[in-house]
C-alpha positions in Angstrom: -44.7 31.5 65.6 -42.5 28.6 66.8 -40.0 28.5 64.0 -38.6 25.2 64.4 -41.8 23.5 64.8 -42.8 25.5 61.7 -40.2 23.9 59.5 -40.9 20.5 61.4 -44.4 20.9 60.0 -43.8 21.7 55.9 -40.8 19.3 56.3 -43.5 16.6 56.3 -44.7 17.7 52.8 -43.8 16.9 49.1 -42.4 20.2 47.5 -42.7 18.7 44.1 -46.9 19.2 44.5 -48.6 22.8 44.6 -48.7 23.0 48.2 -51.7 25.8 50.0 -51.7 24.6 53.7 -53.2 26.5 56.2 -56.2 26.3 59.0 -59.2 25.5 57.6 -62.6 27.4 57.2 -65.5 26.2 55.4 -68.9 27.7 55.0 -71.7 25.5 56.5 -74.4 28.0 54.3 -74.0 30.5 51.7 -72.6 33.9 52.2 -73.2 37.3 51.0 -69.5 38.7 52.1 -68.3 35.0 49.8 -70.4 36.1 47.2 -72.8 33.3 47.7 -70.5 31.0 46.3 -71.3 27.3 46.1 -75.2 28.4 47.0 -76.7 25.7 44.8 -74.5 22.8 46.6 -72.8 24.0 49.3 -71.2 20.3 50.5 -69.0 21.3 47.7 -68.0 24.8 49.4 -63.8 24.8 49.6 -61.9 25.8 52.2 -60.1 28.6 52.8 -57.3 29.7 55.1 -58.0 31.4 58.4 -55.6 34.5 58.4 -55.2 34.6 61.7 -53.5 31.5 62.0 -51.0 32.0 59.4 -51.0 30.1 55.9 -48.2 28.7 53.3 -47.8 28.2 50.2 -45.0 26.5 48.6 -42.4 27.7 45.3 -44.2 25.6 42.9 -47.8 26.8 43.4 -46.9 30.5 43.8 -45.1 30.4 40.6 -47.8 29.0 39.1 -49.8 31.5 40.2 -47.8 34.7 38.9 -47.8 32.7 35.6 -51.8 32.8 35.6 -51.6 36.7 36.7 -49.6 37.9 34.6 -50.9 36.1 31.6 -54.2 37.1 32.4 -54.3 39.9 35.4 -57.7 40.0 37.8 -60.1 41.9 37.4 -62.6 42.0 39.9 -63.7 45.3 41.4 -64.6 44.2 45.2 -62.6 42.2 47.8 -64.7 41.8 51.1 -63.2 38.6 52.2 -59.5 38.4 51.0 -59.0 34.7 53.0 -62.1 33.3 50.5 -61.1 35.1 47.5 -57.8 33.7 47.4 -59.0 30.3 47.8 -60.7 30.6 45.0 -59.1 32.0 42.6 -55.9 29.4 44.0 -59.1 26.5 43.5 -59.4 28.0 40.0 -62.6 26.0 39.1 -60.8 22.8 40.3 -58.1 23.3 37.8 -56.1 24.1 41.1 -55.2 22.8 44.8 -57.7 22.9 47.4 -56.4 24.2 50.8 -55.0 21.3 52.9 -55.9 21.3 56.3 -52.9 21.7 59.0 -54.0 21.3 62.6 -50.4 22.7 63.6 -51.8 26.3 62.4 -53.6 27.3 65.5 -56.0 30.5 66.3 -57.5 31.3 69.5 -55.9 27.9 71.4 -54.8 29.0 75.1 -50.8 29.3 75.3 -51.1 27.8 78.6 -53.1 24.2 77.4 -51.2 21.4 76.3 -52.8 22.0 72.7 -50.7 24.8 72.5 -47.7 22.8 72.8 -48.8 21.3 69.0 -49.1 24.3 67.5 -46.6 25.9 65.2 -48.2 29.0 64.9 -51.0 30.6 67.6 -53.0 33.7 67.4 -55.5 34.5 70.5 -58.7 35.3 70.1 -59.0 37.4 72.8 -58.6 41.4 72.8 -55.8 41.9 75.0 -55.9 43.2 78.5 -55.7 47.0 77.3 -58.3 47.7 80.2 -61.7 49.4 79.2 -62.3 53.2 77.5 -65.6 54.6 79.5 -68.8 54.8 77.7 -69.2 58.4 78.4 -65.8 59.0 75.8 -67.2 56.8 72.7 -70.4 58.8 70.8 -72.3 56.2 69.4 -73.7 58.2 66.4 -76.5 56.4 64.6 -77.2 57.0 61.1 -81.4 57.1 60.7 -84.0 58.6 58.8 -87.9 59.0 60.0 -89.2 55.9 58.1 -86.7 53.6 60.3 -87.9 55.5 63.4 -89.4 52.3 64.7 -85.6 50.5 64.3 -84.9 52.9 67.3 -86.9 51.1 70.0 -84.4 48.1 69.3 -81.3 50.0 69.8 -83.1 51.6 72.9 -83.8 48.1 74.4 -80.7 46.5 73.6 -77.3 47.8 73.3 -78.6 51.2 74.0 -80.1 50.2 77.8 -76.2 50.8 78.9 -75.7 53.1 81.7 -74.1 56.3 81.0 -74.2 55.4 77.2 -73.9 58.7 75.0 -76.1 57.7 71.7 -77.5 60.5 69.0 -79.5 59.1 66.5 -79.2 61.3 63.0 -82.1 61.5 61.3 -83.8 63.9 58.6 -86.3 64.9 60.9 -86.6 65.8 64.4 -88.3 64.1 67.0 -88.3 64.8 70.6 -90.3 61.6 71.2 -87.3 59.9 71.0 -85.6 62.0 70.5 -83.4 62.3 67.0 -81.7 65.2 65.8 -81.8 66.8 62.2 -78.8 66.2 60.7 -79.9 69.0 57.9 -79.6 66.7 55.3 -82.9 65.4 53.5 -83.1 61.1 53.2 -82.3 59.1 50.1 -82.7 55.8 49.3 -79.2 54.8 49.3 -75.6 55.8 49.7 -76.0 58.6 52.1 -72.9 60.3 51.3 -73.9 63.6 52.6 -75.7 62.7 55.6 -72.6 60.7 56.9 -70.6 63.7 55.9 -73.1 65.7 58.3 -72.3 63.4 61.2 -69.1 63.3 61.5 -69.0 67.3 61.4 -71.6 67.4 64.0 -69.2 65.1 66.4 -66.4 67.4 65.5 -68.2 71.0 66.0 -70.6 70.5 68.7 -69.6 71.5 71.9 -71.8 68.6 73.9 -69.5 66.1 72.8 -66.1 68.2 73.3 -65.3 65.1 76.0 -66.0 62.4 73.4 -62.7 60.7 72.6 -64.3 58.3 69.7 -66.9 58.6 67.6 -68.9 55.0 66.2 -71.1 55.5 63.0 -73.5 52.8 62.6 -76.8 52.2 61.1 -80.1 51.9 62.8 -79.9 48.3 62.5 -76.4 47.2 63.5 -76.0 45.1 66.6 -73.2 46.3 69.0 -71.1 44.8 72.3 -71.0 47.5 73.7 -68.8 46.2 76.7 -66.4 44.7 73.6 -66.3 47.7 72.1 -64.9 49.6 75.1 -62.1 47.0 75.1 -61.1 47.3 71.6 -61.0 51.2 71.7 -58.6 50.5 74.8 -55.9 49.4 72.7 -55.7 52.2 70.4 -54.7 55.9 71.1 -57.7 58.2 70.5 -54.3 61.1 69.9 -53.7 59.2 66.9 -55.3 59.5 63.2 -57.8 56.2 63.8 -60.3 54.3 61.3 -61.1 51.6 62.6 -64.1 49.2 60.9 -63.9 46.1 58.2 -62.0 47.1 55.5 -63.5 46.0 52.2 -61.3 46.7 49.1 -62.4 48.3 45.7 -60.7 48.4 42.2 -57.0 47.2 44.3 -56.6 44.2 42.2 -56.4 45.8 38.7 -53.4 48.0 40.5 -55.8 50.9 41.4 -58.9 51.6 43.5 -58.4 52.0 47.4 -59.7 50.1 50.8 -62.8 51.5 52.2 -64.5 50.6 56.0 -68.2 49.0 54.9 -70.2 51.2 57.6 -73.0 48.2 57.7 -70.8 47.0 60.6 -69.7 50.6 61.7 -66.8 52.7 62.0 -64.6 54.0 64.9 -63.3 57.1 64.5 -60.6 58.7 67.1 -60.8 62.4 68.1 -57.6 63.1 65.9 -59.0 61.2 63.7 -62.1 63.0 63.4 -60.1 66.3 62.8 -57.8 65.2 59.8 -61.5 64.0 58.5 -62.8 67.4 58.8 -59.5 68.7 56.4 -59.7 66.1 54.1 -64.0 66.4 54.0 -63.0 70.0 53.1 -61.1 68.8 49.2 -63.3 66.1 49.3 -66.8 66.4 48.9 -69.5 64.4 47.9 -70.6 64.0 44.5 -74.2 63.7 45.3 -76.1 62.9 48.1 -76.7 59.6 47.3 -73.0 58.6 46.5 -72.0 55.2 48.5 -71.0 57.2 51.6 -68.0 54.2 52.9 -66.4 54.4 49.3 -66.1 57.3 49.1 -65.1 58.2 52.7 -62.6 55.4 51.7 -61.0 56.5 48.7 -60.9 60.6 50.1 -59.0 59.0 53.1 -56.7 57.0 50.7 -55.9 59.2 48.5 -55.3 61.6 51.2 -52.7 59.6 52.7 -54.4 58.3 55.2 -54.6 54.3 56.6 -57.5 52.1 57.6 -57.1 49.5 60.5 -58.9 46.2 59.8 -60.7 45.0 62.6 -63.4 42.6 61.3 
């Protein structure tokens, strides 16, 4: 953040209007993680702030908004995009302000070009030079059943070509065709509380991956960098309690509830990590087989004491 330029830039606006100013993202199609909002029109989609670039709101609008909240609190149980949901319930049916674009709120400009010179605030959109974590320390456990068997010859000739690349996929079945192990734990149609809860153990207890340093759970179906992934790992301490995945929220608006890693787009667990999991698995297990196994992974970490780190 360049402060001065900062103040140069909301200096230019009337703080007499409700002011929500910020870099501006608008969906060109309609999105699951927005709710599908706007899907029967979506040249009227609004747009919302991009976090990384930092966003503002002035006096007026925000006491406006803690009027509306606390005469009438919100209730909604999921927040999977905060940057839209805000926007939205700011928009209020277009009894509110839409965001004002500000091209002085920058994300992923070069510090080095001249554009960067404009911006008041700047966030890069690369990783970071943290170097690379090998391929042989990440265990890239994939969650499967024998149905989805046929799912595996895509992982096999994509991300899953990589040399040295240590993949197990969990299924309910074993076969050394392909092979997949037998997590132990028969297939249901959804949540797969107990068959996640299987993995993890597996990638504490066995001995084979006593090397591994971080553990990925991911679906049979979920694309992966792997070369990016290496990269990201780099810049977190596998010594240190890690989960590391898109952090959805559930029930946190009404004052309660808890964040939770959706594990459609996976999650990276560090080797310390993986331990405190297996003391908090211990208080914590799964109502049923078929309980949503991220939510409730999420809420035994939360109320456990333990963090999530948002990397979407």
């Amino acid at each position: 953040i360049d402060f001065e330029k900062l103040l140069t830039v909301l200096s230019k606006f009337n703080p007499h209007e409700s002011l929500f100013l910020g870099r501006k993202l608008v969906d060109r199609e309609p999105s699951i993680i927005h709710h599908y909002a706007f899907f029967e029109n979506i040249k009227k989609a609004i747009g919302f702030p991009d976090f990384a670039a930092g966003w503002a709101l002035n006096k007026k609008l925000l006491s406006k908004l803690a009027d509306r909240l606390e005469a009438n609190p919100k209730q909604t149980d999921f927040s999977i995009d905060v940057q839209h949901e805000i926007a939205m319930f700011i928009h209020d049916e277009g009894k509110g302000p839409t965001l004002t674009a500000v091209n002085d709120f920058c994300a992923g400009v070069d510090p080095e070009s001249s554009q960067a010179s404009q911006c008041a605030t700047n966030f890069p959109s690369s990783l970071g030079d943290c170097g690379k974590v090998t391929v042989e320390e990440i265990l890239f456990a994939v969650k499967t059943t024998e149905k989805y068997h046929d799912r595996l010859s895509v992982v096999k000739r994509t991300w899953g070509r990589v040399d040295g690349i240590v993949v197990t996929y969990f299924s309910n079945v074993s076969d050394p065709t392909i092979p997949t192990e037998d997590c132990g734990v028969p297939n249901v149609e959804r949540g797969h509380c107990a068959k996640s809860y299987a993995i993890l153990q597996k990638a504490l207890s066995d001995p084979k991956y006593e090397k591994i340093k971080w553990t990925l759970l991911v679906d049979d179906d979920t694309l992966i960098s792997v070369s990016r992934l290496q990269r990201l790992l780099a810049c977190y301490d596998p010594n240190e309690v890690i989960f590391l995945g898109e952090v959805y929220g559930y029930g946190q608006s009404a004052g309660h509830g808890y964040p939770y890693i959706t594990l459609g787009g996976g999650m990276a667990v560090s080797k310390a990590g993986l331990a405190a999991w297996q003391h908090v698995a211990e208080q914590c297990r799964c109502p049923s087989l078929d309980t949503p196994d991220d939510m409730w992974i999420g809420s035994c970490l939360h109320y456990s004491g333990h963090s999530l780190t948002h990397r979407p």
